[in-house]
N, C-alpha and C positions, 0 to 999 in steps of 0.2 A: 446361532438362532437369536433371532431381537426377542428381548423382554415383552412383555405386555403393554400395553398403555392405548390411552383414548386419542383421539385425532382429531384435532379441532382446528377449522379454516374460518377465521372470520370473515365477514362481509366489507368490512372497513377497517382504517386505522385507529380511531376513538375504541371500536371495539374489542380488537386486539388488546390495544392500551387496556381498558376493562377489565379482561380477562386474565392478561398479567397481575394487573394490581389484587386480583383477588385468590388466585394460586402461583405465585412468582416462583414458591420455593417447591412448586409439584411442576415446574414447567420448564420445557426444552422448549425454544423458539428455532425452527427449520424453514430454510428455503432452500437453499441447491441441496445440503445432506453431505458434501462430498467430505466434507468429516466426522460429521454426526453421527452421520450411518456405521460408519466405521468404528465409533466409540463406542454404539450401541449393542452389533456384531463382537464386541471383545466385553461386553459385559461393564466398560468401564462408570457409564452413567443409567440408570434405572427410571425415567421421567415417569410421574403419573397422566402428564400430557404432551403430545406435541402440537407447538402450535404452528400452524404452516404460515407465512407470510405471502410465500410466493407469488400469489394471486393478486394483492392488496395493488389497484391501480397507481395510490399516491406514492408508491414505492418502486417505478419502473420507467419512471420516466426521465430524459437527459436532456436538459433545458441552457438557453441562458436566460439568468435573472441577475439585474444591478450589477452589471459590468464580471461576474464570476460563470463558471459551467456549473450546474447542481446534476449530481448523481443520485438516483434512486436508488438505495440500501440495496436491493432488490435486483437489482440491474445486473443481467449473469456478466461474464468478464466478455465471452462474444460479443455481446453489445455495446460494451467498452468498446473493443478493440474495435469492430466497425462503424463506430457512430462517427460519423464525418464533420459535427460540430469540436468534440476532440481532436479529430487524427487535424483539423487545422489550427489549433488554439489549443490542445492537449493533449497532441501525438507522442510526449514520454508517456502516459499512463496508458494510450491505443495500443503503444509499442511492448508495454510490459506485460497489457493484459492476454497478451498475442502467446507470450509465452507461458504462460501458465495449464500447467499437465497435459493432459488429451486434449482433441478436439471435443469427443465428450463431457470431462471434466468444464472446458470454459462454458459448454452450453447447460451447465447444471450451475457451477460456484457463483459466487453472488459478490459485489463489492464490500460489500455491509460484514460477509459470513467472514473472508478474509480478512479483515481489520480484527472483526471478534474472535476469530481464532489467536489471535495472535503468536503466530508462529513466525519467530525473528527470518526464515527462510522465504516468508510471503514475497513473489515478487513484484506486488502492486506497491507494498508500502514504501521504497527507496523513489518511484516515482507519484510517488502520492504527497511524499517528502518534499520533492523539489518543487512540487507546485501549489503550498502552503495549502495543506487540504485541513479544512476545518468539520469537524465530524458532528451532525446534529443529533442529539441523542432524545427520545423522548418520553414520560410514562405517562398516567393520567391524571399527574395534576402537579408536573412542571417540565421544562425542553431547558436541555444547558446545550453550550459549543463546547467542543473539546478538540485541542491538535491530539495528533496524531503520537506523540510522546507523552502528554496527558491521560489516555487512556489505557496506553501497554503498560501495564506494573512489570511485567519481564515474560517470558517465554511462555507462550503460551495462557498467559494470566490478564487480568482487564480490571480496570477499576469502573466498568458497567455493573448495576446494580441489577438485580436479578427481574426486578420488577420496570425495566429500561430496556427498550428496543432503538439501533439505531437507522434514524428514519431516510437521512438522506446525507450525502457528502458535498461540501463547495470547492473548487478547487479555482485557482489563481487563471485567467487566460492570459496564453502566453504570446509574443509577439508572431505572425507568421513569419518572419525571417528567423527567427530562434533555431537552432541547428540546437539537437539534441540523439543521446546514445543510453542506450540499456543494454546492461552486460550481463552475465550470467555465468561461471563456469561451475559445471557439473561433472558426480562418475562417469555418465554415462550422455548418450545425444538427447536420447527423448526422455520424456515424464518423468522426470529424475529432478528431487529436491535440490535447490541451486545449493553448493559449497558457499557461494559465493555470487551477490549479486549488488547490482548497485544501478544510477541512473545518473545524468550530467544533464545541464541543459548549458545554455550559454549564448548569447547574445549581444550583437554591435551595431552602433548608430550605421554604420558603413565596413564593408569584407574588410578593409584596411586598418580601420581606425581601433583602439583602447576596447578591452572588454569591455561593453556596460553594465552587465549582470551576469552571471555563474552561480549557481548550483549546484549541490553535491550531495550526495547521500549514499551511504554502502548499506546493504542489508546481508544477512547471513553471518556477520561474523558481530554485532553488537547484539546486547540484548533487549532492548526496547529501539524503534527506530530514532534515527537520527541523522540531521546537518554535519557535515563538515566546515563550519563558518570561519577556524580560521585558515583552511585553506581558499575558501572562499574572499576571503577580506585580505590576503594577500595577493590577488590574481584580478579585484574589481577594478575596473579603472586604468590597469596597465595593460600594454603593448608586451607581455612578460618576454623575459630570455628563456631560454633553457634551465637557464642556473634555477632563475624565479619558480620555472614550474616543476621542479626537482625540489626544491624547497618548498610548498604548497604539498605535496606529494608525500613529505616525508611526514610534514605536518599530519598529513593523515594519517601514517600508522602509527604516527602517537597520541590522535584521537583515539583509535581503535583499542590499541591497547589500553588505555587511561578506561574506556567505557566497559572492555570484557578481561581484562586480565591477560596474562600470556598462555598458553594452553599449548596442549605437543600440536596441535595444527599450525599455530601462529608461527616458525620459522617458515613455514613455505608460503602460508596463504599473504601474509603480508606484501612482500615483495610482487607477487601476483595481481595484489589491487591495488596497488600502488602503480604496477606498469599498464594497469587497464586504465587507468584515468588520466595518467599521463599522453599514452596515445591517443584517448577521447580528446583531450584538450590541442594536443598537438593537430592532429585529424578538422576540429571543429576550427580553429585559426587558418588551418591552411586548404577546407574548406575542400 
């Protein structure tokens, strides 16, 4: 049974803002719900309001401004995944968003709600990662940028202020020859929390020639999101061997481990994302 509480849709975003700043610590901010509702159904948060965003137009829209794609906080993940200025210049985040729960699920969740949830399992943020997304966050009476490792304090936790909704996301446009891959292994095929998730991108002047640029990101096994730079910065610029990207690779589970500690999963998961990135990069060179 959900608690009691009042329902409030504002007309704009100044107003929203508004209404936060004057009850921030009586308020749940909802737009898709698809964890809300769920916290609410077990009793674990009691809001005196919910405030709906869903609606707010400045929040739904997927643009390019000044060379970046801007995402509307708002913007469910279907709309991610099929907006065609993405899937050409941001098809690792189309790609991720693709996989995310149900059918219903993406036509409910929101980019904005996923970031704030922050649950290390999210599979928007390891390609949200590779494509340097800067998160606009705003109240009523100031707007900061924040990455995306700036705002997760750790699982599940946000260094957003309760009186702070975030408004819109920027993300990097990538080159259209950029060959890029989203992974995921789970218990089970469908709607199943990723074990294990991650995203690559990677790009060359020409099929032949020296990486230009790589990207790396694992999600599910860190606790706040995060780069793999230096498996990154060993693989820029070179034509790598095998040895090279076995050594890149290894690099990364000692990212992993260094950011979450060793836990009874890390004997098997490691070796596991470590052989999914190596085939991604292997795959992405030989094209």
């Amino acid at each position: 049974m959900l608690p009691e509480f009042d329902y409030v849709v504002p007309s704009n975003l100044p107003q929203a803002c508004d209404f936060l700043w004057d009850y921030a610590s009586q308020t749940k901010i909802i737009a898709g719900g698809t964890d809300l509702v769920l916290s609410l159904h077990r009793g674990e948060v009691k809001p005196r309001f919910l405030l709906d965003i869903s609606a707010l137009k400045e929040l739904q829209q997927i643009e390019e401004t000044s060379g970046k794609i801007r995402i509307g906080a708002a913007c469910t993940h279907t709309q991610v995944a099929e907006s065609p200025l993405l899937k050409s210049y941001g098809g690792i985040l189309s790609e991720a968003a693709s996989w995310v729960g149900s059918r219903q699920i993406r036509s409910l969740g929101t980019v904005g709600g996923n970031i704030a949830n922050a649950s290390p399992a999210a599979d928007t943020l390891p390609a949200l990662m590779t494509l340097n997304a800067q998160i606009v966050i705003i109240s009523k009476n100031r707007q900061r940028i924040l990455t995306l490792p700036e705002i997760v304090k750790g699982p599940y936790q946000t260094h957003l202020g309760a009186e702070e909704l975030i408004s819109f996301v920027t993300v990097d446009k990538i080159p259209e020859r950029a060959w890029y891959r989203f992974f995921r292994i789970t218990r089970r095929k469908a709607m199943a929390t990723a074990r294990i998730n991650g995203a690559l991108i990677l790009w060359r002047r020409d099929r032949k020639g020296p990486i230009e640029e790589i990207r790396i990101s694992i999600g599910s096994m860190t606790p706040i999101p995060c780069r793999m730079l230096e498996a990154e910065d060993l693989l820029r610029g070179t034509l790598p061997s095998e040895g090279l990207i076995e050594q890149a690779c290894s690099s990364i589970g000692q990212a992993v481990v260094g950011s979450s500690g060793i836990r009874k999963s890390t004997e098997y998961k490691l070796p596991v994302v470590q052989t999914l990135v190596k085939r991604a990069i292997q795959d992405a060179l030989g094209e």
